[in-house]
Each structure stands twice: as structure tokens, then as C-alpha cells.
C-alpha positions in Angstrom: 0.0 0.0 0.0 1.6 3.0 -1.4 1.4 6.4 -2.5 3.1 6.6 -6.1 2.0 10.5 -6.5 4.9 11.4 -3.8 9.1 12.1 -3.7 10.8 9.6 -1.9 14.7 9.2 -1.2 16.0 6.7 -3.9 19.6 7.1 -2.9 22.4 9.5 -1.4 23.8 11.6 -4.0 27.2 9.6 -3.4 25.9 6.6 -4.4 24.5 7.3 -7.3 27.6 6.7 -10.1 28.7 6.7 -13.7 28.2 3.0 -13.6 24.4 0.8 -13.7 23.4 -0.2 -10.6 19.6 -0.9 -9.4 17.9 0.5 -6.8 14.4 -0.9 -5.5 11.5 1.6 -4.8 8.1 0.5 -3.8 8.3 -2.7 -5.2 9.6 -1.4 -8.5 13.3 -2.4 -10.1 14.7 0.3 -11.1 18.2 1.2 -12.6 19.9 4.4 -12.1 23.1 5.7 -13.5 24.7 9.0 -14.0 25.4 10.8 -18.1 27.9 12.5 -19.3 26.6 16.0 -18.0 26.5 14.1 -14.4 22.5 14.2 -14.3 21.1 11.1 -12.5 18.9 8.9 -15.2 16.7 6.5 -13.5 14.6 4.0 -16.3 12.9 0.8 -15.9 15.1 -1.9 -14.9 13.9 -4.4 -17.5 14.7 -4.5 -21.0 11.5 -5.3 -22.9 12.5 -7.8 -25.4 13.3 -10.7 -22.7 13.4 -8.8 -19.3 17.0 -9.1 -18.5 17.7 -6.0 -15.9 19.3 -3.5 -18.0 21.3 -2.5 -14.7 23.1 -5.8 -16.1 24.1 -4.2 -19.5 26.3 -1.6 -20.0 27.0 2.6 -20.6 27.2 3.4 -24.0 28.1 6.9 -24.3 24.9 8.4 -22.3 22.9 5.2 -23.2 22.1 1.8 -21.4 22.9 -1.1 -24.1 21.1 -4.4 -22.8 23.5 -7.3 -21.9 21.4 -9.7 -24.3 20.6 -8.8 -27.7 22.2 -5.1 -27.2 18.8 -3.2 -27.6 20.1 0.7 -26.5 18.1 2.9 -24.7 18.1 6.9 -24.4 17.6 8.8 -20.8 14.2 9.3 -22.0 14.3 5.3 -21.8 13.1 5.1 -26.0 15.4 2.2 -27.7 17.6 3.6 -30.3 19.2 0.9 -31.6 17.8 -3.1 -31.9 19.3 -6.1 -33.5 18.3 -7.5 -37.2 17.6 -4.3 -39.0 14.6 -2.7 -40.3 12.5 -0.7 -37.9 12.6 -0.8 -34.0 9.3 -2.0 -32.5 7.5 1.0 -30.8 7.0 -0.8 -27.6 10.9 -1.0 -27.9 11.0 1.6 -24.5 11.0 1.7 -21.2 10.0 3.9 -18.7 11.6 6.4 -16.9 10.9 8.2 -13.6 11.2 11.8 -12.8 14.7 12.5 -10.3 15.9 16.0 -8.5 18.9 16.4 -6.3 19.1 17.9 -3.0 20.1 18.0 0.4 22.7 15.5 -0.8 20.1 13.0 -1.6 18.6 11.9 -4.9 15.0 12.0 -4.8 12.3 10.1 -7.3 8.7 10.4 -8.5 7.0 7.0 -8.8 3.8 8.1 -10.1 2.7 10.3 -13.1 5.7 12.1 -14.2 3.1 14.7 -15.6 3.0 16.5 -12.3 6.1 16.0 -10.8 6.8 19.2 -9.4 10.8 19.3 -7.6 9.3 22.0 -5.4 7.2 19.7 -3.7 10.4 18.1 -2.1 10.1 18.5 1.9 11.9 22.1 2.8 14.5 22.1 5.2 15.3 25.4 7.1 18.9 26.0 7.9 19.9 23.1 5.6 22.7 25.4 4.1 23.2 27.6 7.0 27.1 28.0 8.4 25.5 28.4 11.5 24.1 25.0 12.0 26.2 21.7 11.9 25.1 18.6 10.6 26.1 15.2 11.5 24.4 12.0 9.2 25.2 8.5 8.6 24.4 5.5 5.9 21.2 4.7 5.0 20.0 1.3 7.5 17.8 -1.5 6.2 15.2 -2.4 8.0 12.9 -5.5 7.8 9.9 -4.2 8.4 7.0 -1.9 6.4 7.8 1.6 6.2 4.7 2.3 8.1 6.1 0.3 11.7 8.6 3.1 11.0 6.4 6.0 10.5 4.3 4.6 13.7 7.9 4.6 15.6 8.7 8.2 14.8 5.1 9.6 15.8 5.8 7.8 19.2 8.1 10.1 21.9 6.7 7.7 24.2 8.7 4.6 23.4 12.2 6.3 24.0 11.8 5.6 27.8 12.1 1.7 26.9 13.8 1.6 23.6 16.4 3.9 24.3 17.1 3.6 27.9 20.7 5.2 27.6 20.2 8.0 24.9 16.7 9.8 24.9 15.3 8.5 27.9 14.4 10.1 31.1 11.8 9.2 33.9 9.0 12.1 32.2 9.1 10.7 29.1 6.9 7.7 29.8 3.7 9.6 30.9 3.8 12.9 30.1 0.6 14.1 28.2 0.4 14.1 24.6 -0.6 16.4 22.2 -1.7 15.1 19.0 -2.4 17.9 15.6 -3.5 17.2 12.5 -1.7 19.4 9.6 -2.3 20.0 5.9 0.6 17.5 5.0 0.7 15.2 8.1 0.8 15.0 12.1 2.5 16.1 14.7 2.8 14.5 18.0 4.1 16.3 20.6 4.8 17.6 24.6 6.7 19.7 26.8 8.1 18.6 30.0 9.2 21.0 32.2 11.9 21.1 34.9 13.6 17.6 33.8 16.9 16.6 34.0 18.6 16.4 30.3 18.4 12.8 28.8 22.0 11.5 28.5 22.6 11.7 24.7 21.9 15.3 25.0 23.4 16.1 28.4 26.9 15.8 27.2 25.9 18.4 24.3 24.1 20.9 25.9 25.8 24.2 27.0 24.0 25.0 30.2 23.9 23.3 33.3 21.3 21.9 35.7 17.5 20.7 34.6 15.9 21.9 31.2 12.4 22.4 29.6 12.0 20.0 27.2 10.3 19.3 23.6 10.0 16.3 21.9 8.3 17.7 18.6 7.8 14.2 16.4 6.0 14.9 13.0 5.6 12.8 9.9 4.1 14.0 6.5 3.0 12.1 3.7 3.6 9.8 2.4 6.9 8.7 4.8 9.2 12.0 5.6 9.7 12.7 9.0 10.8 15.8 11.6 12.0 15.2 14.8 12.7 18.4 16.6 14.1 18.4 20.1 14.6 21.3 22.0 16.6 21.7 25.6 16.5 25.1 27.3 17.5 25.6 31.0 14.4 25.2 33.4 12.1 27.9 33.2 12.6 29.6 30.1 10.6 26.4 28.1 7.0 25.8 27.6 4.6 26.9 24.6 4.8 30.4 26.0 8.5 30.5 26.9 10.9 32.4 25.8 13.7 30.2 25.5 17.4 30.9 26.8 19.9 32.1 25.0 22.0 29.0 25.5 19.1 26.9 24.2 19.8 23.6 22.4 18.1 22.5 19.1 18.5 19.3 16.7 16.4 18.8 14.4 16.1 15.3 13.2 15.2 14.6 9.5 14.3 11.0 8.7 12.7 9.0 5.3 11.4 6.5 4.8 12.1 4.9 1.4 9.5 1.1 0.8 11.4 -0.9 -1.5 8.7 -3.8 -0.7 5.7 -4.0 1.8 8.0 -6.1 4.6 11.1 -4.0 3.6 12.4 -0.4 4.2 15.4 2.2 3.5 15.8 4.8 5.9 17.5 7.8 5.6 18.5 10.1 7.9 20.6 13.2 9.3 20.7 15.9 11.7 21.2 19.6 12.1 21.7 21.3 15.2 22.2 25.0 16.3 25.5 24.7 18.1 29.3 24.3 17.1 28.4 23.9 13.5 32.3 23.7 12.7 32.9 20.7 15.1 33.7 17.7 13.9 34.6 15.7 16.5 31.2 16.7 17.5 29.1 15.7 14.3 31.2 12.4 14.5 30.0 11.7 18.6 26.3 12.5 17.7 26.2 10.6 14.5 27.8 7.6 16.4 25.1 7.4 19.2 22.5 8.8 16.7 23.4 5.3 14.4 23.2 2.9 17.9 19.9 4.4 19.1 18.6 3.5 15.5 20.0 0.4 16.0 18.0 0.3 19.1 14.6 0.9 16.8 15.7 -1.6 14.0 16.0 -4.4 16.5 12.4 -3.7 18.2 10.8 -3.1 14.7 12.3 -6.2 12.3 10.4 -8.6 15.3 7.3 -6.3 15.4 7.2 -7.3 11.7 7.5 -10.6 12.6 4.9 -10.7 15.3 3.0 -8.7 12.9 2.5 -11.2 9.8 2.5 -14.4 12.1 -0.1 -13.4 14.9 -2.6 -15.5 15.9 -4.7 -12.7 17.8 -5.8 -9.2 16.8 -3.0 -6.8 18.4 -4.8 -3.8 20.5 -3.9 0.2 20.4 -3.7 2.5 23.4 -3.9 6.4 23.6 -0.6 6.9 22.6 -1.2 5.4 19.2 -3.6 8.4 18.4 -1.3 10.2 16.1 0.0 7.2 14.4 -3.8 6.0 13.8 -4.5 9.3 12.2 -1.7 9.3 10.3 -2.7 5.8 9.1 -6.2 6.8 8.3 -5.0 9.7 5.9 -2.8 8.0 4.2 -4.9 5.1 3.8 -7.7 7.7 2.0 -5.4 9.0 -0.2 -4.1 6.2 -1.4 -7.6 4.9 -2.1 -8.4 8.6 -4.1 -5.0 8.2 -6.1 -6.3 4.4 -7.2 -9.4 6.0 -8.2 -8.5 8.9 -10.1 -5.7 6.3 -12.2 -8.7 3.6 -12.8 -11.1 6.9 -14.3 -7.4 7.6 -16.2 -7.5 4.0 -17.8 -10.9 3.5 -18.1 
């Protein structure tokens, strides 16, 4: 159950090269290789004479040559060349899919290429800024739908047993939840007030004693997430506070690529307001950031698993309210896209 009408993550920019390679993105093969002018061509990963992957051909000039019968292929994924003469069949083609750089990462369209619109890709604030650092890691694998993700990061309340030794503190396991409903997603969210810092952040933040807290988690459609956290000493916090001067932010920025309905690439990076320049400090954070998603990987590949085998309905409690609404959106426009592309075809 996806929606194709959407920009998801298909790779980082880095990984992306002058040679084939294919990349899998909601169940469809894909291969993806860079031209001559260093612009990232994603076609169809299946030549359509006998279905060998072209990713298993080769480069010819700016074109992908099959590795069977040597059909040729432009970026606009039309063959160009076929064996035995005469005139190329006009189903000779493949499709191609609609790709935009940024942010370091190569994003894709997977539905109709007609509306593809690169300013539709999530904006990130401060992204480019010299006064915010940024600290990132590989993208993880995980064995599980991309939605047990999304669930995971509209949930601050699992932190206090997940991630016992990072983001974990005593207020995080029943402080009231706030749950809103946006124009592209939902927001789950709470201040706690007075707290002492959890310990990932208490060795980065630059005041001492307890803090005001906010765990600001928000996913919008179909699978890109926002986790903001901010620390500012104790009293200065709240929805009405005006926030100290020494005040910590990181905001997290997550995506959730499905390459099949039990599968799941996840990319991710941070940007935080402090020490921009230090590296030592990017490399720390991305280090415990990695292990705490290790954390997540490990709980969600065997919720999977309990998941498909279960042999009894599983329940939801209050906390699950923004994940359910999320759920419930996504579910109805999925089910509009399906209809609009049936009227399409009809």
C-alpha cells in the first residue's frame, strides 16, 4: 500500500555513479546511473524484449545497451538501436521516472511524471546555513513496512524503553500528549518542564542543571519525517517561553524509502544549532545517533514478525492516536489516487 503520486529518497547523491546499478523503490526495479553532464537517469530496470535487468548491461556513451541482444536505450528510456535491422518495434521503451537532487540526496517520483513538481520536495530550514552543523550516517535497512517506522517516529513515548541510555528520562513515559493534524501530516508532541537532560543530550548541551523540554515528532506524507528536540534551561521552556539564549536545538530529519511492503530504506541526518564547525562533535552525535537507530531496527524487524504471524488481533492504546491518524490519511489518499488512475485508464 503506497502512494506513487509522492518524492521519496532513492539514494544519497554519493551513491549514485557513472556505472548501472539498481535500486528498489516500492516494489519497483529500477536502474539508475549518471550521463555525461552528471545528471542522475533512473529507467525501468527491465529491458522489454526478454526482461534481463538492464542494470546488467552496460553505458554506451549516455545510453544503457542491454546485456542480451544489445537493444540501446536513451535517458528518455526510447530504444535507439535493436538487432536484425529494419524498424525498432515502438514498444521498444522503457519507462523512466522523474529524479531532482538535494540535500545530498537523490529524490524520485514514482507516479505520473506529468505532475512532478521538484518544489514539492520536503523544505528544510537552515539546511545550508554555516550556523548549523550537521552530522548524518548510511542509510539502515530495515525489515519491516515503512509504516512500523512511521508509527515509531510519531511515538516520543517509546524512548523511555527503547532507548534507555540515549533519549530516555523518567518524564518521558507519561507525560501528556498532544496530537495535531496538519495540511501535510501529524504532529505529535509535549513539553516537559523542569527535567533533567536525557543523556545523549546532556553531554551536548551548553548550560547546566535541569531543562524544559520538547520532543516535537512529525511525519508528512507519504513517509518523511521531523523530529525536533529542543533543551532550554528550566524555566525559560513551555509553549509560551521564551527560551534561553543557550538553548539547544537538533532537528532530526528521517525518510522512509519502501522498496517492498516487509522492507524499508531509511534515511536520515541531523542539524543542530551549536558548534556547526565541530567535527569531532558531528562524528559523537552521528555515532550514538546510528546505535539508538540500532536500538529501533532491532524492536521493529520482530514487530514485523509478530505482525505477519499473529494468531490474535494486536490492540492500540492512547498513545497510538497520532499514528492512527496518520494511518487513516494516508490510507484515503491512497484509495483517491487508485481512483483517479482507474477513471485515467478506463
Amino acid at each position: 500500500m503506497f502512494l506513487k503520486n509522492a518524492w521519496y529518497v532513492a539514494a544519497w547523491s554519493h551513491e549514485v555513479t557513472h556505472s548501472l546499478q539498481q535500486i528498489v523503490v516500492l516494489g519497483e526495479k529500477i536502474c539508475v546511473y549518471r550521463n555525461s553532464q552528471n545528471e542522475v537517469i533512473a529507467l525501468e530496470d527491465a529491458c522489454p524484449h526478454r526482461k534481463l535487468p538492464l542494470s546488467k548491461g552496460r553505458i554506451k556513451g549516455d545510453n544503457v545497451e542491454c546485456g542480451y541482444h544489445g537493444l540501446t536505450f536513451d535517458c528518455a528510456g526510447q530504444c535507439v538501436w535493436a538487432p536484425g535491422g529494419g524498424r525498432i518495434p515502438s514498444a521498444a521503451k522503457v519507462r523512466p521516472y522523474p529524479v531532482h537532487e538535494k540535500y545530498g540526496l537523490v529524490w524520485i517520483w514514482m507516479g505520473n511524471a506529468a505532475i512532478a513538481d521538484a518544489d514539492d520536495i520536503i523544505d528544510i530550514p537552515n539546511f545550508d546555513s554555516p550556523e548549523w552543523g550537521i552530522n548524518r550516517g548510511a542509510a539502515m535497512e530495515l525489515h519491516c513496512n515503512y509504516l512500523l517506522m512511521c508509527d515509531n517516529l510519531l511515538d516520543p513515548t517509546h524512548v523511555a524503553w527503547v532507548h534507555e541510555s540515549s533519549f530516555a528520562q523518567a518524564a518521558t513515559k507519561d507525560a501528556p500528549l498532544k496530537v495535531t493534524r496538519t495540511d501535510n501530516g501529524v504532529i505529535v508532541h509535549r513539553w516537559m518542564m523542569d527535567v533533567e537532560p536525557a543523556p545523549f543530550y546532556k553531554k551536548i548541551v551548553e548550560f547546566d542543571g535541569n531543562c524544559d523540554r520538547l520532543q516535537h515528532y512529525e511525519v508528512r506524507y507519504p513517509s518523511h519525517a521531523l523530529i525536533r528536540a529542543v533543551f532550554t534551561p528550566a524555566g525559560t521552556g513551555g509553549p509560551d517561553g521564551t527560551l534561553d539564549e543557550k538553548t539547544f536545538v537538533m532537528d532530526s530529519y528521517n525518510f522512509m524509502t519502501p522498496t517492498t511492503e516487509t522492507e524499508t530504506r531509511y534515511y536520515w541526518f541531523q542539524l543542530r544549532n551549536i558548534r556547526p564547525d565541530d567535527e569531532d562533535l558531528s562524528r559523537m552525535m552521528s555515532e550514538d545517533v546510528r546505535h539508538a537507530f540500532e536500538e529501533d531496527r532491532a524492536v521493529l524487524n520482530e514487530v514485523q514478525v509478530g505482525m505477519t504471524t499473529k494468531t490474535s488481533p494486536h490492540i492500540d492504546l492512547s498513545i497510538d492516536a497520532g499514528q492512527l491518524r496518520f494511518r487513516r490519511q494516508l490510507e484515503a489518499m491512497i484509495a483517491e489516487e487508485r481512483m483517479v488512475d482507474e477513471k485515467m485508464r478506463a
